[in-house]
ZALO-831321 format. One record per atom (N, C-alpha, C): residue number from 1; atom name; x, y, z. Coordinates in steps of 0.02 Angstrom, whole numbers, plus 50000, padded with zeros to 5 digits. Layout:
{NUM,'CA',{X,Y,Z}};
...
This chain:
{1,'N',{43068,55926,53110}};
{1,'CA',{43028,55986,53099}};
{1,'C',{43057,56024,53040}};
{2,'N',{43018,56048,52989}};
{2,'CA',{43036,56063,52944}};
{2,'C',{43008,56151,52947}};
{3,'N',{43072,56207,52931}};
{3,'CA',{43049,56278,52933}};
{3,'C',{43051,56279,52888}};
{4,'N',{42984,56325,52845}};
{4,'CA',{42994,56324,52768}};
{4,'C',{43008,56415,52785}};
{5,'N',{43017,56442,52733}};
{5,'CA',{43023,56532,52735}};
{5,'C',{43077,56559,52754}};
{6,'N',{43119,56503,52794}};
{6,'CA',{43166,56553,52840}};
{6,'C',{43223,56577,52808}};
{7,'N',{43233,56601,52771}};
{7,'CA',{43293,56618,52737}};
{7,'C',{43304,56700,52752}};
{8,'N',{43362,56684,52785}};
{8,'CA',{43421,56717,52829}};
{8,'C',{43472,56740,52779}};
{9,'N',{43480,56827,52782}};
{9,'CA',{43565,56832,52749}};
{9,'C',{43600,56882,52799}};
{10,'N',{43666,56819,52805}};
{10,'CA',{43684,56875,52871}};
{10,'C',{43760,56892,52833}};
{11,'N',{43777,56964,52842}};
{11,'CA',{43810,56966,52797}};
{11,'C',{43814,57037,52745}};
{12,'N',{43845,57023,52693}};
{12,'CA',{43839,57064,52636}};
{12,'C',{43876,57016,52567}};
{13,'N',{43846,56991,52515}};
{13,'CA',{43861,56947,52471}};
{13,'C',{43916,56987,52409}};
{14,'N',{43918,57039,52405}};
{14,'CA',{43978,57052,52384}};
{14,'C',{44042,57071,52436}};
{15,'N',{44044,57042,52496}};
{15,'CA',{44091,57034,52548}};
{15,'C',{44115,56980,52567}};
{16,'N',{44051,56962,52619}};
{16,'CA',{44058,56895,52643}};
{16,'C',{43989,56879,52665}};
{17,'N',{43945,56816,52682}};
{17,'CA',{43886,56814,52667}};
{17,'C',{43891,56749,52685}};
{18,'N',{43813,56737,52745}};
{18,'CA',{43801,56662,52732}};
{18,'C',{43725,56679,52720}};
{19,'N',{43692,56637,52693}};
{19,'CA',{43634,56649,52668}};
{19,'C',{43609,56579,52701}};
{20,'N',{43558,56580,52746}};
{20,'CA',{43541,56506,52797}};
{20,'C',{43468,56494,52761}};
{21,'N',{43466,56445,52742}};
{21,'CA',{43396,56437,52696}};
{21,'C',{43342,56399,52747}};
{22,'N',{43296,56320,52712}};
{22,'CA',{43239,56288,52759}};
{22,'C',{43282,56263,52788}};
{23,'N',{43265,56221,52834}};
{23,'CA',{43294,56185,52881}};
{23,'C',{43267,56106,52865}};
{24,'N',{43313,56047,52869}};
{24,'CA',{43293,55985,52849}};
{24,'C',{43282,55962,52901}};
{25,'N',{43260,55895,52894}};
{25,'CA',{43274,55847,52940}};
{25,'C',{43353,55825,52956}};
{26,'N',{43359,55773,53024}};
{26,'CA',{43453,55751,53016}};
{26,'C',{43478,55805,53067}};
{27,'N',{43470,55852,53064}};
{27,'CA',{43511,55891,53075}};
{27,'C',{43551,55963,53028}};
{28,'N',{43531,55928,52976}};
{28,'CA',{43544,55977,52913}};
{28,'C',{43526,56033,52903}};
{29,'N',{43546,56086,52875}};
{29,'CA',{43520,56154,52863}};
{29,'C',{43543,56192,52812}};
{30,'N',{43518,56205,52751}};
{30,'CA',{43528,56230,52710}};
{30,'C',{43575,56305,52713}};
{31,'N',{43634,56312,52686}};
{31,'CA',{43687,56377,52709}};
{31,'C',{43729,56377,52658}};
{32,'N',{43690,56446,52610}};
{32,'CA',{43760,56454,52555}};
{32,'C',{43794,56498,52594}};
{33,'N',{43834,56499,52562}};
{33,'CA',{43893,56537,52564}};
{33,'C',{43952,56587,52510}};
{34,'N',{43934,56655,52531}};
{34,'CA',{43950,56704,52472}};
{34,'C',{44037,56737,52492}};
{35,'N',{44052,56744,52462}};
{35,'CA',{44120,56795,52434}};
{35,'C',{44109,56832,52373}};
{36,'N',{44133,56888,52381}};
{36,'CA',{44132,56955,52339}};
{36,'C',{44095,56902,52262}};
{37,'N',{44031,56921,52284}};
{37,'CA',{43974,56881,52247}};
{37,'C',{43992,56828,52225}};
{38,'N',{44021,56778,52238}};
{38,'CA',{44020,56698,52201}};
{38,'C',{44019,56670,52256}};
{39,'N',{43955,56623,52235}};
{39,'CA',{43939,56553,52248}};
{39,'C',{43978,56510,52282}};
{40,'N',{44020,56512,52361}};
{40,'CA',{44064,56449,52379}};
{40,'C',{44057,56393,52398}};
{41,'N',{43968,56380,52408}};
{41,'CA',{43940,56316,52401}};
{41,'C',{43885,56289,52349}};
{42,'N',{43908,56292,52284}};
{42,'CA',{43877,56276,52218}};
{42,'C',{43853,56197,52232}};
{43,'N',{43895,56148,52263}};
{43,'CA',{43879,56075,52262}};
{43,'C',{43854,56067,52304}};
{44,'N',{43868,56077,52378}};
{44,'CA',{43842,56050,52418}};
{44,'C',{43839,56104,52492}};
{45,'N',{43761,56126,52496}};
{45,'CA',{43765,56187,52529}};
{45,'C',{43726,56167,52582}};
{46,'N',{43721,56084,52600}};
{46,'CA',{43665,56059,52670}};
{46,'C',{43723,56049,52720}};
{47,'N',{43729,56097,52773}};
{47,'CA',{43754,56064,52834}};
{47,'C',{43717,56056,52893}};
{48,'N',{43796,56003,52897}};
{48,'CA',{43768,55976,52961}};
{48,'C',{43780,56004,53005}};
{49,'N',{43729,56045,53078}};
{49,'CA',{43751,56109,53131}};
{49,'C',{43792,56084,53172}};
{50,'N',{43785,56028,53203}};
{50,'CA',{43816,56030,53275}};
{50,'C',{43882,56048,53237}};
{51,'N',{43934,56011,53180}};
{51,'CA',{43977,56003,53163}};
{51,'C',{44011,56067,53131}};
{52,'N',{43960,56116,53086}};
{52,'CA',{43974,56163,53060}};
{52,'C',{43973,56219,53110}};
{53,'N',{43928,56232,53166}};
{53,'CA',{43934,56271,53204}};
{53,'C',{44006,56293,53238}};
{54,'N',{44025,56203,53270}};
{54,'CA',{44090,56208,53285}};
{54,'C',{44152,56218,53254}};
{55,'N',{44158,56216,53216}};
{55,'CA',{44205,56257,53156}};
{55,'C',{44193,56322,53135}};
{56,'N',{44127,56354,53139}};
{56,'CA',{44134,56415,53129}};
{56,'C',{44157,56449,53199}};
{57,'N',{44118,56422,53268}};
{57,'CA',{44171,56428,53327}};
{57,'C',{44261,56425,53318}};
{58,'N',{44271,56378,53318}};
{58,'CA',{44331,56374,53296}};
{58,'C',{44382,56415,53256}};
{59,'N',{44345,56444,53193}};
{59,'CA',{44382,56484,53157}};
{59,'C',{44370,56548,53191}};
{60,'N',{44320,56571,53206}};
{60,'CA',{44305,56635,53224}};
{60,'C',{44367,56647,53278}};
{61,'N',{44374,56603,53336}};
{61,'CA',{44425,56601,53397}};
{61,'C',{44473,56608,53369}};
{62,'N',{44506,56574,53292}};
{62,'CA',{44564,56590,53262}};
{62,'C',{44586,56651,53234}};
{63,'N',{44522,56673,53203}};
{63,'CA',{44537,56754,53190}};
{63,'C',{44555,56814,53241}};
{64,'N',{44493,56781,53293}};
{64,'CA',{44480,56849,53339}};
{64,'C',{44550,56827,53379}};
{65,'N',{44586,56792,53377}};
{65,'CA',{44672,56802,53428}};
{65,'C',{44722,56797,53365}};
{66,'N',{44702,56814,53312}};
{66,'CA',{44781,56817,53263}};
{66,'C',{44804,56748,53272}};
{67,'N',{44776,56680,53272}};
{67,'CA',{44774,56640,53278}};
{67,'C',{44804,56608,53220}};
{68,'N',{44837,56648,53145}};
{68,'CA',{44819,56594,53090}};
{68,'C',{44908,56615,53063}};
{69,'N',{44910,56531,53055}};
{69,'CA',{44964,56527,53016}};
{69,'C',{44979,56544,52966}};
{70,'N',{45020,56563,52913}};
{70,'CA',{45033,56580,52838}};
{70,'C',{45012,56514,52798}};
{71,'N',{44990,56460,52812}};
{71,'CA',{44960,56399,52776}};
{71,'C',{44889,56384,52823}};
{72,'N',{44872,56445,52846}};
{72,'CA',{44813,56414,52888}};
{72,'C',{44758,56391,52817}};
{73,'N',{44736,56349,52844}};
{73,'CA',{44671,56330,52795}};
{73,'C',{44584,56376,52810}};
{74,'N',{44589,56410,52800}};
{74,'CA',{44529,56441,52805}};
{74,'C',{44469,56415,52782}};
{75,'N',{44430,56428,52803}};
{75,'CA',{44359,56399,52775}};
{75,'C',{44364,56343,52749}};
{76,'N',{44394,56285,52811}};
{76,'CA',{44382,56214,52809}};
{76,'C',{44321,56195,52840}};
{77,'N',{44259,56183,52818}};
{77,'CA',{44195,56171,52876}};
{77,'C',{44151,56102,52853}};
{78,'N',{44206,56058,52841}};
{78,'CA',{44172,56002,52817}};
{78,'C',{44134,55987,52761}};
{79,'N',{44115,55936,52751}};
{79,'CA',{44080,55940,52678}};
{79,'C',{44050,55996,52620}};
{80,'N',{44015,56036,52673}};
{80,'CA',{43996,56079,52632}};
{80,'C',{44042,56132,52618}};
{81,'N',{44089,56133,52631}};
{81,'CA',{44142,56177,52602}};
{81,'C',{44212,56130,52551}};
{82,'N',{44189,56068,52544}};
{82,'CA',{44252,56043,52507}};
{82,'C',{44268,56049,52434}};
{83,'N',{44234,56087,52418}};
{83,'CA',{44233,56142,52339}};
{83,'C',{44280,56191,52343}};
{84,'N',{44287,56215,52405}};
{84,'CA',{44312,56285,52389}};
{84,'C',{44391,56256,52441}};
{85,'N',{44447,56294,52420}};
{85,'CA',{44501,56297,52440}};
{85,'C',{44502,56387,52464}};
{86,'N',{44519,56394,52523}};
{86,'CA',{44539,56460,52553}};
{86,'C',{44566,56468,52581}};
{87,'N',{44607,56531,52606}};
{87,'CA',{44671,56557,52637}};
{87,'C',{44643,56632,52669}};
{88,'N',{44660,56653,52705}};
{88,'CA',{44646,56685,52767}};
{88,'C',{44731,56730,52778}};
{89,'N',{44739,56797,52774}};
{89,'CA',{44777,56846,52800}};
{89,'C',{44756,56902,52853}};
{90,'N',{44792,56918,52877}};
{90,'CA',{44768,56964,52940}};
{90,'C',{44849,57016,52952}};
{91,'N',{44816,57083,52944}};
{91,'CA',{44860,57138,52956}};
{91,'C',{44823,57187,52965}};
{92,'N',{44852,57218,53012}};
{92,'CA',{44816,57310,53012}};
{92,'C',{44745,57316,53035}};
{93,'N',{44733,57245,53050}};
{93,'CA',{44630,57241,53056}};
{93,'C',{44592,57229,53007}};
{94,'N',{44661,57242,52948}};
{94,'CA',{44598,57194,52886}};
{94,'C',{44631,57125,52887}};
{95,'N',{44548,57083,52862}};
{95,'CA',{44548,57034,52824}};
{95,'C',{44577,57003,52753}};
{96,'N',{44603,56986,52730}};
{96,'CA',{44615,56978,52662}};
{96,'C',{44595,56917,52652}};
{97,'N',{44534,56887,52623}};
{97,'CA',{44527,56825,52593}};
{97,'C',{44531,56791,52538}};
{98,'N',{44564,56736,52529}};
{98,'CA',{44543,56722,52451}};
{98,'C',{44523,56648,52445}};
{99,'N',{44483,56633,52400}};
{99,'CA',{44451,56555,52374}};
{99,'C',{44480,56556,52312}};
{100,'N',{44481,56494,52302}};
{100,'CA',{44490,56454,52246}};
{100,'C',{44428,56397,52246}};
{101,'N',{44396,56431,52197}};
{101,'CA',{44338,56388,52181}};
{101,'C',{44324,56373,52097}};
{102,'N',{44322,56281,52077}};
{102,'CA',{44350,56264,52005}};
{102,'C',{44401,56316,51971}};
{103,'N',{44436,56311,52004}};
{103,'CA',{44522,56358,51965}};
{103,'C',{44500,56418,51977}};
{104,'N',{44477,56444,51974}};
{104,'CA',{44447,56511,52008}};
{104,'C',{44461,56548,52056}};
{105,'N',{44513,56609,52082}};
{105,'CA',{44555,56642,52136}};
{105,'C',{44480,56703,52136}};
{106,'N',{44461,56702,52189}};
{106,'CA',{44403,56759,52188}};
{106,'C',{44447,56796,52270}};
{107,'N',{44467,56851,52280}};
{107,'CA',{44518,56890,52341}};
{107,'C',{44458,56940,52348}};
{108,'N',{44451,56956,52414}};
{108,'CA',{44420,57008,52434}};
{108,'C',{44437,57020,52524}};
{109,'N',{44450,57097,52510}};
{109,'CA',{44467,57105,52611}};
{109,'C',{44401,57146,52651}};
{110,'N',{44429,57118,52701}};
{110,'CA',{44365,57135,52732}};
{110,'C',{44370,57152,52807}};
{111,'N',{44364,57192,52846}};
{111,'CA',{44387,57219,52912}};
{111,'C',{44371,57177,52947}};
{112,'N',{44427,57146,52988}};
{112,'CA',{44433,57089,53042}};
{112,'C',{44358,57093,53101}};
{113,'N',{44344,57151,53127}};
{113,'CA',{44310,57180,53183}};
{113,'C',{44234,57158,53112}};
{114,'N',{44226,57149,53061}};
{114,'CA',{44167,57175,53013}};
{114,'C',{44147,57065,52996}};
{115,'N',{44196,57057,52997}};
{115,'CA',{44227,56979,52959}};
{115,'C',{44183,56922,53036}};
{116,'N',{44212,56948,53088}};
{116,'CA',{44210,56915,53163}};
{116,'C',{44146,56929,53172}};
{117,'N',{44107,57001,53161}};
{117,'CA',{44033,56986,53164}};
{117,'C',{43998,56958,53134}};
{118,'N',{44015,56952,53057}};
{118,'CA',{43956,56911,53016}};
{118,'C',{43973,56827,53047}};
{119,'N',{44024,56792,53087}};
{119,'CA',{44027,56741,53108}};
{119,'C',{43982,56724,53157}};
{120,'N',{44001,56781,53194}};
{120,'CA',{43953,56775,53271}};
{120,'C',{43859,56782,53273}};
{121,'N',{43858,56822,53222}};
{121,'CA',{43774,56818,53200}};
{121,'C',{43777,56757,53171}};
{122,'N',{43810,56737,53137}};
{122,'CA',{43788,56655,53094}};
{122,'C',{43793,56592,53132}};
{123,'N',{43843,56617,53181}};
{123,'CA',{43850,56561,53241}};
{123,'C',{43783,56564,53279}};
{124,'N',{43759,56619,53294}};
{124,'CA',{43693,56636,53362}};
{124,'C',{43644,56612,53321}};
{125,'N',{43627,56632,53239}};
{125,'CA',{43564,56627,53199}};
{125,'C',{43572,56529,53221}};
{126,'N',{43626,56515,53185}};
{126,'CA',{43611,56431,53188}};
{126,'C',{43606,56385,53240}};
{127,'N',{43633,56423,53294}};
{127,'CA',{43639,56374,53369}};
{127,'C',{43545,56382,53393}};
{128,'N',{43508,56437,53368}};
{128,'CA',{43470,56439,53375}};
{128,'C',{43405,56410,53344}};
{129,'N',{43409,56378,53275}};
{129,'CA',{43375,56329,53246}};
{129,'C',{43417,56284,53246}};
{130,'N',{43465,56252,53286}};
{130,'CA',{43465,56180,53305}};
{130,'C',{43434,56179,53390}};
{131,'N',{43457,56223,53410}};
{131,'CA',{43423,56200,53495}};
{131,'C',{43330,56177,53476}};
């Protein structure tokens, strides 16, 4: 089943931002992905849900318990994230993120409690066009 129109921004794209576009066949679903306005899926922005869902599960559980190591890998979500290199800090309730995308250090913080909701809407928006 193919949704044409649906394009979703949950988020804020000079923050943090997923932008959920049509929906394919497969399983696939179109989902950029923004930091303090740049592009972190320029190559390849079709995922796959069951897989991406559970990793955004996953990370979200890591944030919301102070879960992350000083080498945690942040925003590892499978293919469609293997462009971007990121790192993940947590103090005081803020966020501090940063990517490295083509040599590129783009840092932006963002309130832990602010960070954990744009996950949880992107988790509910997508579990809900795959069911």
């Amino acid at each position: 089943m193919s949704c044409k129109n649906r394009m979703k921004e949950i988020g804020n794209k000079n923050v943090f931002c997923f932008v959920v576009g049509d929906n394919n066949e497969g399983g696939l679903q179109q989902v950029d992905i923004w930091a303090n306005n740049t592009l972190l899926t320029p190559v390849d922005n079709m995922a796959y849900l069951p897989q991406f869902v559970a990793s955004l599960e996953n990370e979200s559980n890591d944030i919301n318990s102070d879960n992350i190591a000083r080498e945690y890998m942040f925003f590892n979500h499978g293919p469609t994230t293997d462009d971007v290199v990121g790192n993940i800090t947590l103090a005081n309730g803020v966020a501090k993120l940063s990517f490295d995308i083509g040599g590129v250090v783009n840092l932006v913080s963002v309130s832990k409690s602010e960070l954990l909701s744009v996950y949880q809407e992107a988790i509910e928006y997508l579990r809900g066009i795959h069911a």
